[in-house]
C-alpha positions as CSV (number, residue, x, y, z in Angstrom):
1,X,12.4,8.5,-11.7
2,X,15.6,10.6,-11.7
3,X,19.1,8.8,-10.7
4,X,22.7,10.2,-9.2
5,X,25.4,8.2,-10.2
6,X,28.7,7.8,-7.6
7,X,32.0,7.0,-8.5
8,X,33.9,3.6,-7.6
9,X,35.9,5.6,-4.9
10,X,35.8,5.4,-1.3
11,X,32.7,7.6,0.2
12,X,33.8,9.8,2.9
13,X,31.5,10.2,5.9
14,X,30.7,13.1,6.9
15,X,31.0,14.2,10.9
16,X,28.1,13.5,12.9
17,X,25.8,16.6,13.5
18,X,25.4,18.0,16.9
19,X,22.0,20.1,17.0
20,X,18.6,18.6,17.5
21,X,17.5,19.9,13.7
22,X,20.9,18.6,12.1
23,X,19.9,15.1,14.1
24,X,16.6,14.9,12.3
25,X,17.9,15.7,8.9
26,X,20.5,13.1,9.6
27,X,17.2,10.9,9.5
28,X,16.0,12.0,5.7
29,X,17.4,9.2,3.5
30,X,19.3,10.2,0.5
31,X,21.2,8.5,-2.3
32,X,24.4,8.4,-0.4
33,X,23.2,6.2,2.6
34,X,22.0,3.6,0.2
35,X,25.2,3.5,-1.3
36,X,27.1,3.6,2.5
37,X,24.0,0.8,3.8
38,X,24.7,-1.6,0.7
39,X,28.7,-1.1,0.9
40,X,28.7,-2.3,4.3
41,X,27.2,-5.4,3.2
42,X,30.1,-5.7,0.7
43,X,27.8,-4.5,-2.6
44,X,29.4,-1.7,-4.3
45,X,26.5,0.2,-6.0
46,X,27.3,2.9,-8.8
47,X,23.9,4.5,-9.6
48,X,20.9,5.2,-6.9
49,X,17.6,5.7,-8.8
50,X,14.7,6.8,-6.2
51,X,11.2,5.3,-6.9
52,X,8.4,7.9,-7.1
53,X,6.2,5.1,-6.0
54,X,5.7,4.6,-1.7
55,X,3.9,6.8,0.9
56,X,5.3,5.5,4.4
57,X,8.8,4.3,2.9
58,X,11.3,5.0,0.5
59,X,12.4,2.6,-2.6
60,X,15.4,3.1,-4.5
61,X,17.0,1.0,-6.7
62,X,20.5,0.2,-6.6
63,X,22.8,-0.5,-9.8
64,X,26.6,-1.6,-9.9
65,X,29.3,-4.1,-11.1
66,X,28.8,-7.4,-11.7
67,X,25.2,-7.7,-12.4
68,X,23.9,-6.0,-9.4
69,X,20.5,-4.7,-9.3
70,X,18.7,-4.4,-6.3
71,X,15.6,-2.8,-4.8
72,X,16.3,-0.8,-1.3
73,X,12.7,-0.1,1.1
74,X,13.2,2.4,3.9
75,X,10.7,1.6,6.2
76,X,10.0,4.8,8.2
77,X,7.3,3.4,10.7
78,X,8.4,-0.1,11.6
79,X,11.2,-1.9,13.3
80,X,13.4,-4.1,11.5
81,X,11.8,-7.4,13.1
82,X,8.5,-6.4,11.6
83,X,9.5,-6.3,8.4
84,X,11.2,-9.4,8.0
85,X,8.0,-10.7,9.4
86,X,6.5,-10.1,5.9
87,X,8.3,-12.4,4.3
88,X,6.7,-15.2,6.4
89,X,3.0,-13.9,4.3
90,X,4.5,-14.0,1.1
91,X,6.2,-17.1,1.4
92,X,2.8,-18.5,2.4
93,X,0.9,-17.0,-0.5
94,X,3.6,-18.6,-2.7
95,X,2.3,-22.1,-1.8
96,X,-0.9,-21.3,-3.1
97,X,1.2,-20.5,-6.7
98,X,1.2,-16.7,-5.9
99,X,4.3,-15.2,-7.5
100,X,6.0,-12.9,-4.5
101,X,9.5,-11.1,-4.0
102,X,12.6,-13.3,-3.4
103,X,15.6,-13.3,-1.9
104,X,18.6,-13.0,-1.3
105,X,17.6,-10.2,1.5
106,X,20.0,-8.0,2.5
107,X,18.5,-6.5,6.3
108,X,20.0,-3.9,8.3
109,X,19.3,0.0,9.3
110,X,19.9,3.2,8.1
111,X,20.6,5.1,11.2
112,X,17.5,4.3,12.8
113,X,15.6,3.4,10.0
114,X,14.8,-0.4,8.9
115,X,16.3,-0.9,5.7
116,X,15.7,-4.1,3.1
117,X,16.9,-5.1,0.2
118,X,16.0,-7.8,-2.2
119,X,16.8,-8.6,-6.0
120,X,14.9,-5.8,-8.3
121,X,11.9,-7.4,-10.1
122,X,12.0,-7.0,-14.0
123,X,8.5,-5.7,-14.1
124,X,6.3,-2.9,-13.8
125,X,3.4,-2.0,-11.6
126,X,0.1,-2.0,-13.1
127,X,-0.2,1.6,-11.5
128,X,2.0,2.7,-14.4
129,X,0.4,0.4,-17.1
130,X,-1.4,1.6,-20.5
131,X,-4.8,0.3,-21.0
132,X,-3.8,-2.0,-23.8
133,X,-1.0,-3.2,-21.1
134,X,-3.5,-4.1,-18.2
135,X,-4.3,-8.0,-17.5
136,X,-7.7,-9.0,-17.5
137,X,-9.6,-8.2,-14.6
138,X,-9.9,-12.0,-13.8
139,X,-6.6,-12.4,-13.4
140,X,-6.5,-10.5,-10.7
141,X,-9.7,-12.0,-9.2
142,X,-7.9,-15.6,-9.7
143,X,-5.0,-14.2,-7.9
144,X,-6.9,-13.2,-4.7
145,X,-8.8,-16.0,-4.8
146,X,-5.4,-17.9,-4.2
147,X,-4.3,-15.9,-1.6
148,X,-7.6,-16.6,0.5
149,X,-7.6,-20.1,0.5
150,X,-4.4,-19.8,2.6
151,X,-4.8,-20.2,6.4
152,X,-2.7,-17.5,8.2
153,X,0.4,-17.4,9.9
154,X,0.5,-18.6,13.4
155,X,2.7,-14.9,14.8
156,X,-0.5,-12.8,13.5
157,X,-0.7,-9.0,13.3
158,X,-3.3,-6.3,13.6
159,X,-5.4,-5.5,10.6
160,X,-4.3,-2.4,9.1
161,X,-8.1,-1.4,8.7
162,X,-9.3,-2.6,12.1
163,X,-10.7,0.7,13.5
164,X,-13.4,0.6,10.8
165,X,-15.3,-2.2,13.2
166,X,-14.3,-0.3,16.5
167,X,-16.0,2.8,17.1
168,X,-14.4,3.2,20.4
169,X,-11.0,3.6,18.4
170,X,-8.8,6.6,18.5
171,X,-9.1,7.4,14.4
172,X,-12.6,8.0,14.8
173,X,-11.8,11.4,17.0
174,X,-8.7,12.3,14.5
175,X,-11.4,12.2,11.2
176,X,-13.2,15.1,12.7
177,X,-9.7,16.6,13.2
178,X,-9.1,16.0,9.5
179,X,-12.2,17.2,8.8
180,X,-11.7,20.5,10.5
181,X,-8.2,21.0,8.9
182,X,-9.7,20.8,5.0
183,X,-12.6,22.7,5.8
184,X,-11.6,25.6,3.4
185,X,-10.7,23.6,0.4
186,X,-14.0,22.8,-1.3
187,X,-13.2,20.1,-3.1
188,X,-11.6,18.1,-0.5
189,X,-14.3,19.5,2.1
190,X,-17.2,18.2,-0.1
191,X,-15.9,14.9,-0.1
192,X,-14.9,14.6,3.5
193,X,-18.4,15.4,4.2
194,X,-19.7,12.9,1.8
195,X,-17.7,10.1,3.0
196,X,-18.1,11.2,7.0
197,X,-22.5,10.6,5.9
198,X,-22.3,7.7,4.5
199,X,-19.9,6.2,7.8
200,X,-22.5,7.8,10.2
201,X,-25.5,5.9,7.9
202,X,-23.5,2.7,7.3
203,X,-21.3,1.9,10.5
204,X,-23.4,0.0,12.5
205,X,-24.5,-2.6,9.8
206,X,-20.9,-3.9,10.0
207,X,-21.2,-4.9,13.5
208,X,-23.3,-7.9,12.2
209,X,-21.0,-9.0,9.1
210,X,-17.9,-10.1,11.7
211,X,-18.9,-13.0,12.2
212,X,-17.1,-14.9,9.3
213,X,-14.1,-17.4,8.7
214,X,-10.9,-15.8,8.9
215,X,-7.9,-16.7,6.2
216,X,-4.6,-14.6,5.5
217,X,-5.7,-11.4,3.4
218,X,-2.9,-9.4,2.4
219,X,-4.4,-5.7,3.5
220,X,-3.4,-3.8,0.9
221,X,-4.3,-5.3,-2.3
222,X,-4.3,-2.7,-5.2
223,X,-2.6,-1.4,-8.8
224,X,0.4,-0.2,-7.0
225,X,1.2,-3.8,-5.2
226,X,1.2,-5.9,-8.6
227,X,4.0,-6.2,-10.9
228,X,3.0,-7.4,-14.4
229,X,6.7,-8.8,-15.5
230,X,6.2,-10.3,-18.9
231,X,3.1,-12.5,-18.5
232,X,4.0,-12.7,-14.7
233,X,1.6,-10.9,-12.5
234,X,3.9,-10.2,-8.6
235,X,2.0,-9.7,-5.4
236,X,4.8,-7.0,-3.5
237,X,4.7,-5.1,0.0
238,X,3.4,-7.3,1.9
239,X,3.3,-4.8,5.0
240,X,-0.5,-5.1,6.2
241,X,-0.7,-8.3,5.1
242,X,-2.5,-10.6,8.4
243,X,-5.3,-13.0,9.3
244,X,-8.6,-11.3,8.2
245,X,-11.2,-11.0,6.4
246,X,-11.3,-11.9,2.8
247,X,-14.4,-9.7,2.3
248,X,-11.7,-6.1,3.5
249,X,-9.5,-7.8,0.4
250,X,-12.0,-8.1,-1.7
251,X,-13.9,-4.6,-1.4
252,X,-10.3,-2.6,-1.4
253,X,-9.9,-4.6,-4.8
254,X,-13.0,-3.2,-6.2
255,X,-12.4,0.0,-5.0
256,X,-9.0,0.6,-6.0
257,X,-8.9,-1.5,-9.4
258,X,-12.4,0.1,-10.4
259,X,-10.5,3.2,-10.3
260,X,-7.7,2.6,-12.0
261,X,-9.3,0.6,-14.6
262,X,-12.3,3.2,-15.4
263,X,-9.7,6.0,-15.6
264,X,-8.9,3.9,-18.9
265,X,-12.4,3.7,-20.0
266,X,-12.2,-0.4,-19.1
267,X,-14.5,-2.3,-16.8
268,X,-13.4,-4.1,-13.7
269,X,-15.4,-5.3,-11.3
270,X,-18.0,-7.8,-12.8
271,X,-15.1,-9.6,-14.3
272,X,-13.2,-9.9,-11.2
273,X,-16.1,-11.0,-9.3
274,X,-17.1,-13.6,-11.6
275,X,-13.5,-15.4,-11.2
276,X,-13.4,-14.6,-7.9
277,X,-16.7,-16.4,-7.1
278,X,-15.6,-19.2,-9.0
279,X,-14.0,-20.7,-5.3
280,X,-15.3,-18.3,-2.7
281,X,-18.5,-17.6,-1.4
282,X,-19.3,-14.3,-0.8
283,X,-22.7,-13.3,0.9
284,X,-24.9,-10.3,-0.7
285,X,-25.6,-8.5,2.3
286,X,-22.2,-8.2,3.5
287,X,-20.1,-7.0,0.6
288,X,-23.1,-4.4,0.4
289,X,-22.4,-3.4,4.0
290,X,-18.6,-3.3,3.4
291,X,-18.9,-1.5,-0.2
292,X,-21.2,1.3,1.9
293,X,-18.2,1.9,4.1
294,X,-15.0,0.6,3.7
295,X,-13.9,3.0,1.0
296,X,-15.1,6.1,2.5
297,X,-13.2,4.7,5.8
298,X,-10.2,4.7,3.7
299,X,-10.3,7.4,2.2
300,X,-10.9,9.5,5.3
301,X,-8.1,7.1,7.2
302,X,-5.7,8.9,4.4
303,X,-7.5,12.7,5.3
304,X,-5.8,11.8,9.0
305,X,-2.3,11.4,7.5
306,X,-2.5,13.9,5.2
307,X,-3.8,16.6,8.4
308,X,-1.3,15.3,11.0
309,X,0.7,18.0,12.8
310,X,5.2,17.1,11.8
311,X,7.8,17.3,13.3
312,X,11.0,18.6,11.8
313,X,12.2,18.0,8.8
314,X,11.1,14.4,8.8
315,X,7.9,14.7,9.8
316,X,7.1,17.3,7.2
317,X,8.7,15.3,4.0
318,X,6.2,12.6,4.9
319,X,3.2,14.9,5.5
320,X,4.2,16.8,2.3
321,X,3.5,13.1,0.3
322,X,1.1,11.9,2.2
323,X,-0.9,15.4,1.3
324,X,0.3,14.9,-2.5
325,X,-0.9,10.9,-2.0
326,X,-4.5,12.8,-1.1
327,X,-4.9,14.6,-3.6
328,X,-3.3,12.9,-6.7
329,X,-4.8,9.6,-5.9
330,X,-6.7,9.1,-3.2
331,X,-9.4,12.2,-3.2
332,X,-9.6,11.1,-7.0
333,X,-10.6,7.1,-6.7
334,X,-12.8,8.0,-3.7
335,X,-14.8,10.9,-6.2
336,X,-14.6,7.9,-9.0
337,X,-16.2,5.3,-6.7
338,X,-19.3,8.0,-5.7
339,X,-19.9,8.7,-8.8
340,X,-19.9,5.3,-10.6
341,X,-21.2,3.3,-7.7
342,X,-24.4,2.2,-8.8
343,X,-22.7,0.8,-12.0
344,X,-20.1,-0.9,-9.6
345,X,-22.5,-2.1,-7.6
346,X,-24.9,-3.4,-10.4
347,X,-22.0,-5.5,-12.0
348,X,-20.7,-7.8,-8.2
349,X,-24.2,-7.4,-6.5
350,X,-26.6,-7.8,-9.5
C-alpha cells in the first residue's frame, strides 16, 4: 500500500468540470475526496493510504489527530441504501458469536458514489498471511457453521450467484462473449474452454439439488473476507451476503481456501469439512453436483467482467482490475482446483 499525506490546512476545491470526459474523471476517487468526504463529517484526516485489496470498490484508510483511524469503502455499483443494508447480515451473524465490523458508521457519497466508513480493524486478511500465520482450517469450518444456523433477514436480497440455477439468465449469453474475447490468449482460452465443458456436462444435475432449507449464507466467503486480528478471526464485506443456500457457502469455501492454502503446501478441505459437519448435514450427491460446477461458474462469471466493453475513464479503471483480478487470482485458483480436484474431492466426499 502506498500513502499521500495532506497538511492540516484548509483543502481548496477545485471548479467543477464542464465536458462529458472531465465529468467522468470527476467520478475516479482519489485521496483528496476522502479527505473532503470525511471533513465534512467533522474528521480531519492527515494521511490517505489506498488498499490494494477490492475489485468493485475502493478502500482507503484514513489516519489523523486524536486517535483517528478509519476504513473508507467506495462502493462503485450500489446505492447508499444497499449498503447500509449489510449491516443488518452482520449484525445477525454476530448473534451467532461471529466477530463482524462495527461502528460508529460514518455514511454519505462521494459525488455519486456510496461512501462508508467504519473504525479500521487491527488485523490482517488471511489473503496476506504466511503459512505459519494461517488458522487452522477448522476454524474456519466452525465459523461458517455459525453463520448457517442463522435464519435470514426478513428485507432479503438476490443471491449473487443466482444465474448458476437459471439457464434462461442473461450471463449465460455474455460467457460466450467472454469466451470469444480471450480466444487468443492460450492460457486463458484453455481454461475458459475447460470450465465452459464441464457447465455444459454438469448444469442440469443442479436443477435437482434446489430443493433444500434456506438460512442466511454470506455469498462471498473466502481468504480476502477474513481478518485474523490477534487470535480473532473477522467476517468483513458483507455485500452478497442473503438467504441462500448453505451448500453455495460451503463449496466457494473449498474452492477458494483450497487455493489459498495449497499455494502454501497446507491442506484445507478435509479439516474444514470435518468441523463443519460436526452441526450441518450435508448430502453426498449435492456437494458433488455443486463442486462440478459452481467454481467453473465463477470463474467464467469473473471472464464476463474482465471482457466487458468501459466507458470512459471509469469504466476502464475497473475493467483494468477486474482483468488484473483474472489473471493474478482468479485464472490461478480455478487452474489449482482442476488440477487437484480428485484430492479435494477425496478428502469432503470420501
Amino acid at each position: 500500500m502506498s500513502s499521500i499525506r495532506f497538511s492540516a490546512g484548509r483543502l481548496q476545491r477545485k471548479p467543477a468540470s464542464t465536458t462529458a470526459e472531465q465529468t467522468e474523471h470527476r467520478d475516479i476517487i482519489v485521496e483528496g475526496d476522502i479527505v473532503r468526504f470525511l471533513a465534512d463529517q467533522g474528521c480531519l484526516a492527515s494521511e490517505i493510504t489506498p488498499y490494494t485489496d477490492g475489485v468493485a470498490s475502493r478502500n482507503f484508510r484514513a489516519i489523523g489527530p486524536a486517535d483517528l483511524d478509519l476504513t473508507v469503502r467506495c462502493d462503485f455499483r450500489r446505492p447508499l441504501d444497499k449498503v447500509r443494508e449489510d449491516r443488518m447480515y452482520a449484525d445477525l451473524a454476530s448473534l451467532r458469536g461471529i466477530s463482524v465490523p462495527r461502528g460508529p458508521w460514518i455514511d454519505g457519497h462521494i459525488r455519486s458514489v456510496a461512501a462508508t466508513a467504519r473504525p479500521t480493524i487491527a488485523g490482517v486478511s488471511l489473503a496476506q498471511l504466511e503459512a505459519f500465520q494461517l488458522p487452522e482450517p477448522s476454524r474456519i469450518g466452525e465459523m461458517l457453521a455459525a453463520l448457517h444456523k442463522s435464519a435470514p433477514a426478513s428485507a432479503d436480497r438476490r443471491f449473487f450467484y443466482a444465474g448458476l440455477l437459471d439457464s434462461s439468465d442473461p450471463l449465460w449469453e455474455s460467457f460466450s462473449h467472454a469466451r470469444a474475447a480471450f480466444r487468443h490468449h492460450p492460457g486463458l482460452s484453455e481454461l475458459i474452454e475447460r470450465a465452459t465443458a464441464r457447465l455444459e456436462r454438469g448444469a442440469s444435475r443442479l436443477l435437482a439439488t434446489t430443493d433444500m432449507p434456506r438460512c442466511m449464507i454470506h455469498g462471498d466467503f473466502n481468504p480476502p473476507n477474513i481478518l485474523a486480528s490477534g487470535e480473532e478471526l473477522i467476517l468483513i464485506d458483507w455485500e452478497k451476503a442473503c438467504a441462500g443456500y448453505a451448500i453455495a457457502d460451503l463449496v466457494q469455501a473449498i474452492y477458494y481456501f483450497s487455493a489459498w492454502y495449497g499455494r502454501h503446501g497446507l491442506p484445507f478441505a478435509a479439516a474444514f469439512m470435518q468441523r463443519y459437519r460436526k452441526t450441518h448435514d450435508v448430502r453426498p450427491s449435492i456437494l458433488d453436483a455443486w463442486l462440478s460446477c459452481f467454481p467453473a461458474f465463477i470463474f467464467l462469471r469473473d471472464t464476463v467482467s474482465a471482457s466487458l466493453q468501459p466507458l470512459g475513464p471509469v469504466g476502464r479503471m475497473q475493467l483494468a482490475r477486474f482483468q488484473a483480478y483474472l489473471r493474478n487470482d482468479s485464472a490461478p485458483r480455478f487452474r489449482y482446483f482442476v488440477e487437484n480436484e480428485p484430492a479435494i474431492r477425496h478428502a469432503v466426499l470420501g
